[in-house]
C-alpha positions in Angstrom: 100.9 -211.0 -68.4 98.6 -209.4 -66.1 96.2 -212.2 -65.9 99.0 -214.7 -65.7 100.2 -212.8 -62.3 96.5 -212.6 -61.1 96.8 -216.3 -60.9 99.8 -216.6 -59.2 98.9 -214.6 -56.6 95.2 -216.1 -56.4 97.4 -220.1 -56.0 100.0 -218.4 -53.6 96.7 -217.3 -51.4 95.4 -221.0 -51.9 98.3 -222.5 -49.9 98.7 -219.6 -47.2 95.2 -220.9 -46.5 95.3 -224.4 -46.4 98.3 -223.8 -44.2 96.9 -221.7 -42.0 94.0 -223.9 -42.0 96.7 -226.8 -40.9 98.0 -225.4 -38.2 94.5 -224.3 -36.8 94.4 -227.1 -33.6 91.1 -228.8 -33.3 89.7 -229.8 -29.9 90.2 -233.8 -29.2 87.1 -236.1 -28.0 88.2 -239.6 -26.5 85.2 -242.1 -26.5 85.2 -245.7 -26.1 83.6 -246.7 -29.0 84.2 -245.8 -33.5 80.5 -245.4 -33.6 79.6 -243.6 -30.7 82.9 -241.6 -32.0 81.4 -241.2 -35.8 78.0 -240.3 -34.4 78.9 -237.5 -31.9 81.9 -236.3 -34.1 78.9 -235.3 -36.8 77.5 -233.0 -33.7 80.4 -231.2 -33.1 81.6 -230.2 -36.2 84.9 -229.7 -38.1 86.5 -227.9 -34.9 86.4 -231.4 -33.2 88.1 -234.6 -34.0 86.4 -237.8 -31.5 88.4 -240.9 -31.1 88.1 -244.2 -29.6 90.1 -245.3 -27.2 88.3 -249.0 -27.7 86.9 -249.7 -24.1 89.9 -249.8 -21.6 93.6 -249.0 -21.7 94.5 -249.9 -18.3 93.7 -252.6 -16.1 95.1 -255.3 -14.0 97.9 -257.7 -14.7 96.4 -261.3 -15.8 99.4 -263.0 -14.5 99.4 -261.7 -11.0 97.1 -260.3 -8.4 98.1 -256.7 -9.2 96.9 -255.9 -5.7 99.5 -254.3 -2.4 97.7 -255.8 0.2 99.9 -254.7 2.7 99.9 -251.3 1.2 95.9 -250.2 1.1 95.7 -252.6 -1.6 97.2 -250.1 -4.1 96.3 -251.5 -7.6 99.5 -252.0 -10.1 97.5 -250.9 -13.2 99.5 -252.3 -16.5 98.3 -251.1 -20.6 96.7 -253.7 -21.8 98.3 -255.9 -23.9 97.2 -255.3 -27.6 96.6 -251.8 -26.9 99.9 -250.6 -27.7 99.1 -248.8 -31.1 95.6 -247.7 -29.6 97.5 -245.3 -26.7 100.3 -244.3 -29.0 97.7 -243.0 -31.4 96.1 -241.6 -28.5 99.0 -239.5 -27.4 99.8 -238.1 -30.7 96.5 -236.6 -31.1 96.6 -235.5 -27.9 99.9 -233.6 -28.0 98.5 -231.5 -31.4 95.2 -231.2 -29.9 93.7 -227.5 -28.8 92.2 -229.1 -25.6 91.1 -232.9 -24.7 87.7 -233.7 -23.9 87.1 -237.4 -22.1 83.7 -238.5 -23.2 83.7 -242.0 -22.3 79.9 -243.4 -20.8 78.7 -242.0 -17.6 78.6 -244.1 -15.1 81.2 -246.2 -12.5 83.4 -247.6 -15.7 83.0 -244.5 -17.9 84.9 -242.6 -15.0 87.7 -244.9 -14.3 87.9 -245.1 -18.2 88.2 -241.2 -18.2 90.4 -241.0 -15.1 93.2 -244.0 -17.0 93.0 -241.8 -20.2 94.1 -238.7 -18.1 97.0 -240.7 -16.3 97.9 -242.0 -19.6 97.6 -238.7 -21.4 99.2 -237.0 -18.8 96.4 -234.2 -18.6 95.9 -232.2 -15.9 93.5 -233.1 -13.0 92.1 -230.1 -12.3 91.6 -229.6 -15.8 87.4 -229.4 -16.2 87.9 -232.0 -19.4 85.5 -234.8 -18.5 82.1 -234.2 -20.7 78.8 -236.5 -19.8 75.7 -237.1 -21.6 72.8 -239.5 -20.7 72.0 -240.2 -24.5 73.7 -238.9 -28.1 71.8 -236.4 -29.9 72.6 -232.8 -31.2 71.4 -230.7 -28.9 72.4 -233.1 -25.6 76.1 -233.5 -27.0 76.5 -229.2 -27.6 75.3 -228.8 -24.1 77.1 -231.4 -22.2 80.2 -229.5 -23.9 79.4 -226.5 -22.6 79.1 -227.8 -19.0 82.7 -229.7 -18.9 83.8 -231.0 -15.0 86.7 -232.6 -13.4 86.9 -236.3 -13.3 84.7 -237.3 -10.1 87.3 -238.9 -7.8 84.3 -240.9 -5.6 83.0 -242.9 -8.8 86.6 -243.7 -9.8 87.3 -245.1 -6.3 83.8 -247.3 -6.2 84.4 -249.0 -9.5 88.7 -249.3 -8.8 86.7 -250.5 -5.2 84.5 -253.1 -6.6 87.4 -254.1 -9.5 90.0 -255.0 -6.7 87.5 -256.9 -4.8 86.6 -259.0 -7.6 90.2 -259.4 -7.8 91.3 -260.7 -4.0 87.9 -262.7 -4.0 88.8 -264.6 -8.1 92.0 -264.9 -7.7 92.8 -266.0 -4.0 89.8 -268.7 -4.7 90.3 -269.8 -8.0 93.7 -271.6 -7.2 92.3 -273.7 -4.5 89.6 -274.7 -7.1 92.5 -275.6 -9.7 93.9 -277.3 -7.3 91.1 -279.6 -5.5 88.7 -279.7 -8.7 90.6 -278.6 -12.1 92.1 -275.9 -13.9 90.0 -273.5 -15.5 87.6 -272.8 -12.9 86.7 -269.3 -10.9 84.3 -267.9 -8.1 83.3 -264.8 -7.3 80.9 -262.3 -5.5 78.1 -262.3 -7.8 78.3 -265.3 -9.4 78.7 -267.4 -6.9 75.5 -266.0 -5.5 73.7 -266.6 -9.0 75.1 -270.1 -9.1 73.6 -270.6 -5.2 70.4 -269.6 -5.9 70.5 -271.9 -9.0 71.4 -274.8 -6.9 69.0 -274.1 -4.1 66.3 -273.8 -6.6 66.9 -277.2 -7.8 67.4 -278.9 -4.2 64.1 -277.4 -3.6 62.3 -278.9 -6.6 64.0 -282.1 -5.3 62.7 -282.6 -2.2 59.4 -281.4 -3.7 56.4 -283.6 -2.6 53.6 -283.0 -4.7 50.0 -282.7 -2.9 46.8 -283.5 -4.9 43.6 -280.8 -5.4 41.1 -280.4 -7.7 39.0 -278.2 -9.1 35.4 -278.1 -9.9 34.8 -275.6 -12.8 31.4 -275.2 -14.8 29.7 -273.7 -17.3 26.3 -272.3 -16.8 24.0 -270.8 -19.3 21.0 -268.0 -19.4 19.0 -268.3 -22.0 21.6 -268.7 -25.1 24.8 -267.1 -23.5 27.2 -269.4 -21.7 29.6 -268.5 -18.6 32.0 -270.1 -17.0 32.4 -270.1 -12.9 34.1 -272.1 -10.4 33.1 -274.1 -7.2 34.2 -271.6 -4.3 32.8 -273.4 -1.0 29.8 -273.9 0.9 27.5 -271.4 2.9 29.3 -268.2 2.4 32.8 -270.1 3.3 35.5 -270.8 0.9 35.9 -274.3 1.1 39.3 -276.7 -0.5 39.0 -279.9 -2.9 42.1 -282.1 -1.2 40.8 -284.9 -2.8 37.9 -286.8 -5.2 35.6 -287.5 -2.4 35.5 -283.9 -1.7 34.2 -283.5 -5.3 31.3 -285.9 -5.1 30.5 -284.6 -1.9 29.6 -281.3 -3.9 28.0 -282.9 -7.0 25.7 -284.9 -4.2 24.3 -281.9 -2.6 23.7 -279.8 -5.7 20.5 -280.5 -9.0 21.9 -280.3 -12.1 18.7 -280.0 -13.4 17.4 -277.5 -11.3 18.4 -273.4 -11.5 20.5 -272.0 -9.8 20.0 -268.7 -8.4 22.3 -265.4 -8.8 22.6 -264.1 -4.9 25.5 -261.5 -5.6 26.4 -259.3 -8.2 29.8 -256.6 -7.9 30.2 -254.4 -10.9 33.4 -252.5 -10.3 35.5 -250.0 -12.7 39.2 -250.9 -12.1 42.3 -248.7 -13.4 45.5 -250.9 -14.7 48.0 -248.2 -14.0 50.9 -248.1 -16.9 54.5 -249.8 -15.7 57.3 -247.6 -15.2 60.2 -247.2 -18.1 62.6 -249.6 -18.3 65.5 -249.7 -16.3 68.7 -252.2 -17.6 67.6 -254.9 -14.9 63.3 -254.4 -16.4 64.8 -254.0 -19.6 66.8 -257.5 -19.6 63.8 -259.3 -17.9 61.3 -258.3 -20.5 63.2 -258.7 -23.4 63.9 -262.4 -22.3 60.3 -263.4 -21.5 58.3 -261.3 -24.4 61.2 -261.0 -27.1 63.1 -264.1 -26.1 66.4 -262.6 -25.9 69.2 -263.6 -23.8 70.3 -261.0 -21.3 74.2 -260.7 -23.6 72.1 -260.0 -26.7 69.9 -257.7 -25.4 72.5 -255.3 -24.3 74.1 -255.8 -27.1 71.6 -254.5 -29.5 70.9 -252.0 -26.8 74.7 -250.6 -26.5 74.3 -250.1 -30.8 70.6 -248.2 -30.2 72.6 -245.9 -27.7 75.4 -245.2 -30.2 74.3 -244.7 -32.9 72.2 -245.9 -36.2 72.2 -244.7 -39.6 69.1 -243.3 -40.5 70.1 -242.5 -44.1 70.4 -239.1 -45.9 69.4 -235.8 -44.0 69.6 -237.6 -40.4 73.0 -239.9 -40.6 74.4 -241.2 -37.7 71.6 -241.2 -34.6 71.3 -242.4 -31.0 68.4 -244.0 -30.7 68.0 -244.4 -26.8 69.4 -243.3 -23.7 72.1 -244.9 -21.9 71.2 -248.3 -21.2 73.0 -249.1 -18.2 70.6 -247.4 -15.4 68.9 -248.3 -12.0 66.7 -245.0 -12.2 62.9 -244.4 -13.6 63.5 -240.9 -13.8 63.0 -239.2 -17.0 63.6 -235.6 -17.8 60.9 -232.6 -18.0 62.0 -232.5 -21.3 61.0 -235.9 -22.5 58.5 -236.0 -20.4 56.6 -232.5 -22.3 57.5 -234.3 -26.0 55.5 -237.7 -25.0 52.5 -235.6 -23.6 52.8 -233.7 -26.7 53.3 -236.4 -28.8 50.2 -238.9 -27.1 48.3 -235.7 -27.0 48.6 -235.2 -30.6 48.3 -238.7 -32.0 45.4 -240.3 -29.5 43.8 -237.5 -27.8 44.1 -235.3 -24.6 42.4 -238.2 -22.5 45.1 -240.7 -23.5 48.0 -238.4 -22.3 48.8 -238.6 -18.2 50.9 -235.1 -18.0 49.3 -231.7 -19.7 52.4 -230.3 -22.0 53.9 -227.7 -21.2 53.9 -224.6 -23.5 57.2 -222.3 -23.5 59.9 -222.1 -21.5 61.1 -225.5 -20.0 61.4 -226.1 -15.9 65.2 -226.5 -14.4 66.0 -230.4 -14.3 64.7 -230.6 -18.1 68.3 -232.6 -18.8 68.1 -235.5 -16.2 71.8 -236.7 -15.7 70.4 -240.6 -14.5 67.6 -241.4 -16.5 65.5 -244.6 -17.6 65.9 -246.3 -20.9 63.6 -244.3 -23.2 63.9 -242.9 -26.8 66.0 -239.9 -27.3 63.1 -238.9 -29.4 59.6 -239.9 -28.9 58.3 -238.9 -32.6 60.9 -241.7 -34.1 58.6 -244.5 -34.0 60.0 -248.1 -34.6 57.9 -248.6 -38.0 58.8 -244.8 -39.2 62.8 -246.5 -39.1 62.1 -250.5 -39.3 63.5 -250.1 -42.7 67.3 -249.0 -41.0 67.4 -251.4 -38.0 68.5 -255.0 -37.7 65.7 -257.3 -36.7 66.8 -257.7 -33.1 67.6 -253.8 -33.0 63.6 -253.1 -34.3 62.4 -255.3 -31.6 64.5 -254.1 -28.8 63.6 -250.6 -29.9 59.4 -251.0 -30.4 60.3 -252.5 -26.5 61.8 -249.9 -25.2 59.6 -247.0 -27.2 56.3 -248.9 -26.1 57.3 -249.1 -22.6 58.3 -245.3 -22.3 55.2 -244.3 -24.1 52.8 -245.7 -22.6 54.4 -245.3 -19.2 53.9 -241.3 -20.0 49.9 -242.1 -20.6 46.5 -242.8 -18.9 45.6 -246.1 -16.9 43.5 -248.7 -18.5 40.0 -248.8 -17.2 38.2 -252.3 -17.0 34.7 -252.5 -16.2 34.3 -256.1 -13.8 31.9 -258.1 -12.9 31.5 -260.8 -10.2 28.5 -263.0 -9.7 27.9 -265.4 -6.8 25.9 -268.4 -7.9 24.1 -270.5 -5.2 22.1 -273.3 -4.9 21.4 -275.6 -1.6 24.2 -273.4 0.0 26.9 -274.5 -2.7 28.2 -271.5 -4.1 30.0 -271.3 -7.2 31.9 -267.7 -8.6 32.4 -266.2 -12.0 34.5 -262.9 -12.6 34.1 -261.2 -15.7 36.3 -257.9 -17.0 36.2 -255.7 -20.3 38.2 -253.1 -21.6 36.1 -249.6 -21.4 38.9 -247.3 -22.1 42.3 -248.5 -23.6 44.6 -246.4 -21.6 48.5 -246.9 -22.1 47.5 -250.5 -23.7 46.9 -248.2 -26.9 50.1 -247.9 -27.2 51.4 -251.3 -25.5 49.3 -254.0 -26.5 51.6 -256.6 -25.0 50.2 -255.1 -21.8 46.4 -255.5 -22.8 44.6 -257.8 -20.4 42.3 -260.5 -22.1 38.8 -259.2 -21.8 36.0 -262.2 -20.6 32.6 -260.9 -21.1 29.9 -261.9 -18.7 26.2 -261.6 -19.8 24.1 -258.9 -18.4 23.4 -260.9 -14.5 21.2 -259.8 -12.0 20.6 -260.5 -8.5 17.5 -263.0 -8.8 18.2 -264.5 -12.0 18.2 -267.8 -12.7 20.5 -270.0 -14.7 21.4 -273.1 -15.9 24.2 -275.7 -15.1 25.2 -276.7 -18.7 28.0 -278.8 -18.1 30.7 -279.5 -15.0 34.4 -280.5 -14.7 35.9 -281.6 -12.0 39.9 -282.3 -12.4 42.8 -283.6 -10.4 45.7 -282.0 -10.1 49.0 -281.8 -8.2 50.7 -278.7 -6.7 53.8 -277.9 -9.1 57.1 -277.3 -7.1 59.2 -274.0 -7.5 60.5 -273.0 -10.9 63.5 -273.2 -12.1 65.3 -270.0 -13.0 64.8 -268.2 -16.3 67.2 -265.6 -17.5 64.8 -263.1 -17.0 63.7 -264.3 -12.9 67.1 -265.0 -11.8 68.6 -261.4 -13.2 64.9 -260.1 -10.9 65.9 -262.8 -7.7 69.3 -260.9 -7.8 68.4 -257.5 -8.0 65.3 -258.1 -5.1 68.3 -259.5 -3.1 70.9 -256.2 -3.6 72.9 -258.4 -5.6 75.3 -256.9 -8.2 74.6 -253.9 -10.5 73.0 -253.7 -14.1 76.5 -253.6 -15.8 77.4 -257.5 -14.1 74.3 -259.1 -14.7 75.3 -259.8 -18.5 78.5 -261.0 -18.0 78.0 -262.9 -14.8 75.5 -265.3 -16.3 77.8 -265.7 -19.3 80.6 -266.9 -17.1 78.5 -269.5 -14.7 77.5 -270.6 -18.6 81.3 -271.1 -19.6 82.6 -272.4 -16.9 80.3 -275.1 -17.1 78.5 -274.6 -14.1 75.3 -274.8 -15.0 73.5 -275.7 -18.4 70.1 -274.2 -20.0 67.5 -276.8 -20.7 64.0 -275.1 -22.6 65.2 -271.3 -21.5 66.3 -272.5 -17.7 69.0 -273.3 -15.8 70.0 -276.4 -14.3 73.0 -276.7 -12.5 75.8 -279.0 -13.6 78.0 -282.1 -11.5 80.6 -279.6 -11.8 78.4 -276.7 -10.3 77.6 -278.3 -7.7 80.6 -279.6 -6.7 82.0 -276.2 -6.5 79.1 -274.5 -4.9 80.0 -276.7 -2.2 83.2 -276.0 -1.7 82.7 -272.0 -2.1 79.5 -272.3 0.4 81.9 -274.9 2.9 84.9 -272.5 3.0 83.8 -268.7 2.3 80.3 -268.6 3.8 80.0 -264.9 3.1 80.8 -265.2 -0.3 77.9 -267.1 -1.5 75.7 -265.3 1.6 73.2 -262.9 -0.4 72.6 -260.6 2.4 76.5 -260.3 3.2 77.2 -259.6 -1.0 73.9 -256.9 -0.9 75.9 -254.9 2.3 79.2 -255.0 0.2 77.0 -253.4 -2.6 75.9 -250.9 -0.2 79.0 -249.9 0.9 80.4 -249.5 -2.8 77.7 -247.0 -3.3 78.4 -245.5 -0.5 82.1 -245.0 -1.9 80.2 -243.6 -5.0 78.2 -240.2 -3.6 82.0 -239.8 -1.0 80.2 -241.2 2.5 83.1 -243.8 2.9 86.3 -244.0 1.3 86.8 -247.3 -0.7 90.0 -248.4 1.6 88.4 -249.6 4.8 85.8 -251.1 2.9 87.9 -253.5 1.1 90.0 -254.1 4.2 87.1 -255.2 6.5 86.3 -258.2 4.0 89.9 -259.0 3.1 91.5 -259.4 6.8 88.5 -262.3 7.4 88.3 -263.7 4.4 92.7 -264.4 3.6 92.1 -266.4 6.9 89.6 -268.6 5.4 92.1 -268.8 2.0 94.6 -269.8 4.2 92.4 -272.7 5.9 90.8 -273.8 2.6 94.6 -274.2 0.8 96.0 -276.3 4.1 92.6 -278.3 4.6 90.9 -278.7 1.2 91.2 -282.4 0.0 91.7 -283.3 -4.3 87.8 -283.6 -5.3 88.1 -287.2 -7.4 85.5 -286.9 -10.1 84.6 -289.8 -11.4 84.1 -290.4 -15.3 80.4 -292.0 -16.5 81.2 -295.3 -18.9 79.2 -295.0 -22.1 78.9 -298.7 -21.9 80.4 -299.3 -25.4 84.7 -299.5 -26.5 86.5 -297.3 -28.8 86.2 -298.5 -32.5 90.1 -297.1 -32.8 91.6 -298.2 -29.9 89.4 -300.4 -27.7 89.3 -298.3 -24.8 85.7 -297.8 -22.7 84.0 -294.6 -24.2 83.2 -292.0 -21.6 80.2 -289.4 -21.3 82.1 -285.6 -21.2 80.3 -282.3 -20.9 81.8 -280.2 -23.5 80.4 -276.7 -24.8 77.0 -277.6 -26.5 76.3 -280.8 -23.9 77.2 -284.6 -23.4 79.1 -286.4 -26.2 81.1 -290.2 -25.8 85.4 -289.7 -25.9 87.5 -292.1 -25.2 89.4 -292.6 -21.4 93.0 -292.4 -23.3 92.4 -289.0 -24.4 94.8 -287.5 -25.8 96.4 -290.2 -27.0 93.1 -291.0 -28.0 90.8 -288.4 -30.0 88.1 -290.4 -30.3 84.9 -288.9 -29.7 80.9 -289.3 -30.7 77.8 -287.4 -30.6 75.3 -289.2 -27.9 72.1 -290.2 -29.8 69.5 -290.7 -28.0 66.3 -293.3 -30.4 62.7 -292.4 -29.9 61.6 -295.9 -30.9 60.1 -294.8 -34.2 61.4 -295.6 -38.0 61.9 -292.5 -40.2 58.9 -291.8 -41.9 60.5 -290.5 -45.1 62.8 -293.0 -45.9 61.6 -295.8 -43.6 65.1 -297.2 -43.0 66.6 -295.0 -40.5 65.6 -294.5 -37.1 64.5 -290.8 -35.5 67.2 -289.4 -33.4 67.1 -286.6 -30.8 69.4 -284.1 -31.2 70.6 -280.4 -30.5 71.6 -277.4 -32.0 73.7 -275.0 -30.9 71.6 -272.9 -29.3 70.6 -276.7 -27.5 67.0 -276.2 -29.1 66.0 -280.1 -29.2 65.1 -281.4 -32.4 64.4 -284.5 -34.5 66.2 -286.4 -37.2 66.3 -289.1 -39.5 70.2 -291.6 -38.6 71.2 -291.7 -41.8 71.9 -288.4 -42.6 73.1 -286.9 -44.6 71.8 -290.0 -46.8 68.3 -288.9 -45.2 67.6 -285.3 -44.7 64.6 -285.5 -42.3 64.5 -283.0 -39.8 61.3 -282.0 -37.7 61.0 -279.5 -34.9 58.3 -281.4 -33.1 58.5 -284.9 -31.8 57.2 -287.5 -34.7 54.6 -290.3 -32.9 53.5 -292.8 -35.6 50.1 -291.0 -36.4 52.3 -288.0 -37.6 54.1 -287.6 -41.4 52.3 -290.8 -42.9 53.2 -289.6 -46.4 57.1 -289.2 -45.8 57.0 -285.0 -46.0 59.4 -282.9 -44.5 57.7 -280.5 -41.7 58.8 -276.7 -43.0 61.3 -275.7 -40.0 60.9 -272.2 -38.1 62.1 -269.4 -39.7 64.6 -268.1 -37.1 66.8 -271.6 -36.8 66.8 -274.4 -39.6 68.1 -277.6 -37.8 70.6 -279.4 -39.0 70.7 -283.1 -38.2 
């Protein structure tokens, strides 16, 4: 009986507990994103529950221009469709919550994010309840709690600024494109200056005139070592090869079979300073030319690094990197004392640039706007490859190199150059080798070649081994990478790290310009609307007037200007020049390229379209005729597997050219490299690279 009452009382404490535990209110954290959510959620603890508010919850009307410009261009801010469920949600855990935290990224966007949660939430704004951290780990998450501020009014108005710019400029433009062009096309500030420098790039390379020069190199030997020099000029004066005569000129007044004599040797110790860490624009630029990533997967894989990865049992749910969206090189005392600790202790005090510092840490340790780096210098890339996608290991050994060896000693090369003369021709060689590694010990993509001279004296003789004299023709300007156009913008005060992704996405969609081998070439369709944006809006495509916008909008950011007067000294000029372009603008009449063959269906001429992955034949009655084929362009060369077929170019999605047998799928040849009749004599199929398997 006694014992039967002892366990009554022991279940009626039970559930007293648990609902007293239930009505305990827990503190609410609103992020943008389930992972970051799930990884800073494990930080907090149980008194915390993080959400996700999933990006934005407010934003402009699609339908309309959502802009008063008669009123200071007040903004009509709708909830975005779909996110109906997501702010209900939102509410609810609000009202139970203790006290609501808005955690969202911290920068332009993460504080218009915050400030459209408060309005939404109806929180107060004097309410200290927006938290910020510069990258997600324990001890950065507890203190940024600690620290909570209001919302910060000046960054809200420079990205609500720059948003209803982007508005009056796209949607005041676009429908006098629709209307003279076709439907489906935009402008605006920054990508309309991408797009021009694209297109000025490519007149440029067409009105190249190549200009011949050669070269005159030569190998020279003392007793069995060989070196390498060039011609440099005659009697102490560098002196030009325009032409073939020039050459002879200098292989008439020199013996090969004499020696010539060493008149000058400089050996120099030179120090290859260590680059700074990456910034998002560095970041992009180098991850494009050494990873081969394009700028929207890079940031990508970046934006999951800053979240959060799981490292498996013990660790869990880890930021890997600081926040990725940055225009700073700072880094903080703090990282800066674990890399010199952690260089020191893996390569040696000589390989370490800063002494670390014992105890206490200086004030500034936590550095609110800091580089890309890793939140933890100690988590090497191969000490996690084993957790990490592919492009996730890559961008991470990037981004971990960089900041390491940015923290350590320069590189000293040991150089040597030798002046080699003989009846006053002179001819120089420059030689360099590594003496002490430096930062390359930790970023060998950085190592320079080393090309070892033999041990040269003033008053030695040597040999001329061999000569080479070559033509060649002066190459005109490049065309734009990924990686050089994102650095031509940012040299020109062009946009900000957060647009450079998603501007060169939309120049790509909107079929203004194509990639051919990793560059872009502007379309028929670019072009045609360059012209009219450059014709009508002058300032828009102008890169000098776009860079002083930029300014100002930064000035709107630290509170020197307020965001009105800047929008309305653009506006007022440029709805005149709407207003001209709408009343004088003519239809453009594009005219369709004949394929030079008839539909099989209907008997209508083929045309060449530009669709999504390039040019492919339809037929002019589109739609009432659906007709359309894949362009194949013959190489003049049989199949050399099946010896029926004939090899076809073609391209994949990614437009990577390949090569292919016509009679596929009857034939499955597929090759990479371009077939010439020497090549595949037996028939075999060439084993395709790992990373893309064409399909013909």
């Amino acid at each position: 009986m006694v014992e039967t009452k002892k366990k009554t009382i022991k279940s009626v404490t039970k559930k007293t507990t648990k609902r007293k535990r239930a009505k305990v209110k827990k503190n609410l954290v609103i992020v943008e994103s389930p992972s970051k959510a799930k990884t800073i959620e494990k930080y907090l603890g149980s008194s915390y529950k993080v959400v996700a508010s999933l990006g934005h919850i407010r934003d402009l009307p699609k339908s309309t221009l959502g802009v008063d410009v008669e009123n200071d261009y007040d903004p009509k801010y709708i909830n975005i469709r779909g996110k109906g469920d997501v702010i209900k949600g939102l509410r609810k855990e609000a009202k139970a919550a203790k006290k609501v935290y808005l955690a969202s990224d911290p920068d332009r966007e993460g504080e218009a994010i915050a400030w459209h949660l408060q309005h939404i939430l109806n929180l107060d704004s004097q309410e200290p309840n927006r938290v910020v951290f510069n990258e997600i780990t324990k001890d950065t998450i507890k203190n940024a709690f600690k620290t909570p501020r209001k919302i910060n009014q000046d960054l809200v108005d420079a990205q609500q600024a720059r948003r209803i710019l982007d508005r009056l400029v796209g949607y005041s433009i676009s429908p006098i494109l629709w209307k003279t062009v076709k439907r489906g096309l935009s402008a605006g500030r920054v990508q309309s200056v991408a797009l021009g420098l694209i297109i000025t790039r490519e007149r440029q390379i067409q009105a190249f005139e190549p200009e011949e020069y050669w070269t005159l190199d030569s190998e020279f030997k003392k007793s069995r070592s060989k070196f390498k020099s060039s011609f440099y000029g005659f009697d102490g004066k560098k002196q030009p090869l325009p032409d073939n005569e020039s050459v002879q000129h200098v292989l008439k007044r020199i013996d090969q079979s004499a020696d010539f004599n060493i008149v000058k040797v400089e050996a120099k110790e030179r120090k290859r300073n260590p680059q700074q860490p990456f910034t998002t624009s560095t970041m992009q630029q180098t991850a494009n030319t050494q990873l081969n990533f394009r700028t929207r997967k890079t940031m990508m894989a970046a934006q999951q690094l800053y979240e959060g990865v799981n490292l498996g049992r013990g660790i869990g749910q880890t930021g890997l990197i600081t926040y990725m969206r940055t225009d700073s090189t700072r880094i903080s005392s703090l990282a800066r004392n674990a890399a010199a600790l952690y260089i020191h202790d893996t390569w040696g005090e000589e390989y370490s640039q800063h002494k670390p510092i014992q105890g206490k840490l200086p004030e500034g340790a936590q550095d609110a706007h800091e580089a890309v780096r890793p939140t933890d210098v100690t988590r090497t890339p191969e000490s996690i490859k084993d957790k990490l996608t592919p492009d996730q290991f890559k961008l991470y050994s990037l981004i971990w190199s960089r900041f390491v060896a940015s923290q350590m000693t320069p590189e000293i090369l040991d150089t040597m150059a030798v002046t080699i003369e003989q009846n006053d021709v002179i001819f120089r060689a420059n030689g360099s080798k590594t003496k002490f590694q430096g930062f390359t010990k930790a970023y060998p993509a950085a190592k320079e070649k080393d090309n070892t001279l033999p041990n040269l004296s003033v008053g030695d003789k040597v040999k001329l081994a061999r000569t080479n004299p070559e033509q060649h023709f002066t190459l005109p300007p490049a065309r734009y990478s990924e990686a050089a156009l994102i650095k031509a913008l940012e040299e020109n005060g062009v946009g900000r790290p957060s647009t450079y992704a998603p501007t060169l996405d939309t120049i790509q969609r909107r079929n203004y310009v194509r990639i051919d081998a990793r560059k872009f070439l502007p379309t028929e369709l670019g072009e045609i609307v360059q012209t009219i944006v450059e014709e009508s809006f002058p300032d828009i495509t102008d890169t000098h007037f776009t860079a002083s916008i930029e300014h100002e909008l930064d000035e709107v950011e630290i509170g020197d200007k307020h965001w009105v007067p800047v929008i309305d000294s653009f506006y007022k000029p440029f709805s005149k020049e709407v207003e001209q372009a709408a009343a004088t603008l003519e239809k453009v009449i594009m005219h369709d390229e004949l394929a030079g063959m008839n539909c099989e269906i209907c008997g209508a001429p083929m045309i060449v379209k530009m669709g999504r992955y390039g040019k492919f034949h339809a037929c002019a009655r589109f739609p009432d005729c659906r007709n359309t084929q894949t362009i194949i362009k013959e190489i003049g060369l049989l199949c050399p597997k099946c010896h029926k077929g004939q090899i076809v170019e073609r391209k994949t999605k990614r437009q990577r050219t390949f090569y292919g047998c016509s009679r596929y799928p009857d034939c499955e040849f597929v090759s990479w490299d371009k077939p010439t009749e020497k090549t595949l004599p037996d028939g075999t199929t060439p084993k395709a690279h790992e990373d893309e398997v064409p399909k013909a």
